[in-house]
C-alpha positions, 0 to 999 in steps of 0.5 A: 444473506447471499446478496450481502455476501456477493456484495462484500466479494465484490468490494473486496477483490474486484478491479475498477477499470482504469483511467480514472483520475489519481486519488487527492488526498485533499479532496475524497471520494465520498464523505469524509469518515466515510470508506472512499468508494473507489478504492479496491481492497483485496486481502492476502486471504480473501474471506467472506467473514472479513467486513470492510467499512466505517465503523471501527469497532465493527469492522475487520478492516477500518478504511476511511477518508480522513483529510489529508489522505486515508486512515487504515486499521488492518487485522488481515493484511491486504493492499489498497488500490485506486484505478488512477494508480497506474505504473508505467514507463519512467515513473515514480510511486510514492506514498507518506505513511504514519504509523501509530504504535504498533506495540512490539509487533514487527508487521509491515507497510508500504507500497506495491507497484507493476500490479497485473490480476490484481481480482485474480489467483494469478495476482502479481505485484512487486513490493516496498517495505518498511518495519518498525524494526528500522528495516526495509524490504523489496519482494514480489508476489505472484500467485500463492508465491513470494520470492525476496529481491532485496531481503530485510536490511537497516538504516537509520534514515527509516523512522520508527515508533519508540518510547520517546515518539509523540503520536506517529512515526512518518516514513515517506517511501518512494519507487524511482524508475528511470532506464536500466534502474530503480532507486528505493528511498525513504525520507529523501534518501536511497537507501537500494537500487535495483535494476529495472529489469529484475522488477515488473515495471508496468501496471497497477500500484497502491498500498500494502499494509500488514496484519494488525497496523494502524496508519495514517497514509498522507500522500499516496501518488504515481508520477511520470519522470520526464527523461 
């Protein structure tokens, strides 16, 4: 039983070394249906009760391949990060998430970018969000701590999951760095910029998905920009 449970704190909060090649979204690590075998998930609260896998009505986190891209059900939250997710210089991070429906629940989902300690208490990143609110959000974490960069605010270009939705609503997010600024846009449109300086703009990205969601994410991606 103590091996079982090392080998759970270990999938659950250790980091991959970097340099590897950035996820396909096309093309998985391992079967499809299966949990990829690459990707790091790390909990908000890490618990050695939390079980992350395959199969969904045994799990607390279902994590699978699903060509094209992954498919997430959270009960905890928690972010999801790949080696080959790197932030760096003048660079874009962006990731296209459908979102089932979600009830009345305002949970959140998005992107994380300039990660540094991710397998630590010490862990920091800065964040995009978005809510089926129609809002979105920019904060950072660092250790125990939250602080808000850009708190909740509206737009309309943001998709949400109504009465009148087939299957999902798609949000397609994006972090554009480039010199002095970052643009946050959804769906093709900015919807804030923030100068570079006030976020981390260097290291690990992924995602970030909140309590009790269910996702499809179709595209996950960090870019250079050339100048």
């Amino acid at each position: 039983m103590r091996c079982l449970l090392l080998a759970l704190i270990v999938f659950v909060i250790a980091l991959p070394a970097v340099g590897q090649d950035a996820p396909d979204p096309e093309n998985p690590e391992g079967d499809n249906m299966t949990t990829p075998t690459t990707w790091t998930v790390r909990l908000d609260r890490p618990s050695d009760d939390v079980t992350i896998g395959s199969v969904q009505d045994s799990v607390d986190i279902w994590f699978v391949n699903m060509t094209p891209g992954w498919h997430i059900t959270t009960g905890p939250a928690a972010i999801f990060h790949h080696p080959g997710l790197v932030s760096d210089g003048s660079h874009k991070v962006e990731a296209t998430v459908h979102l089932f429906d979600p009830g009345d629940r305002l949970e959140a989902y998005g992107v994380f970018f300039g990660g540094s300690n991710l397998d630590g208490d010490d862990i920091a990143y800065d964040y995009f969000l978005l809510r089926n609110s129609g809002e979105y959000l920019i904060k950072r974490r660092e250790g125990a701590k939250t602080a808000i960069i850009v708190d909740w605010t509206a737009h309309d270009v943001i998709e949400v999951f109504g009465p009148d939705t087939e299957s999902t609503a798609t949000n397609a997010l994006s972090v554009s760095i480039t010199g002095p600024t970052a643009d946050f846009a959804v769906n093709g449109t900015v919807v804030a910029s923030v100068p570079a300086s006030d976020l981390k703009t260097t290291g690990f990205a992924g995602l970030r998905i909140n309590h009790a969601l269910n996702v499809h994410v179709s595209n996950v991606s960090v870019t250079p920009i050339i100048d």
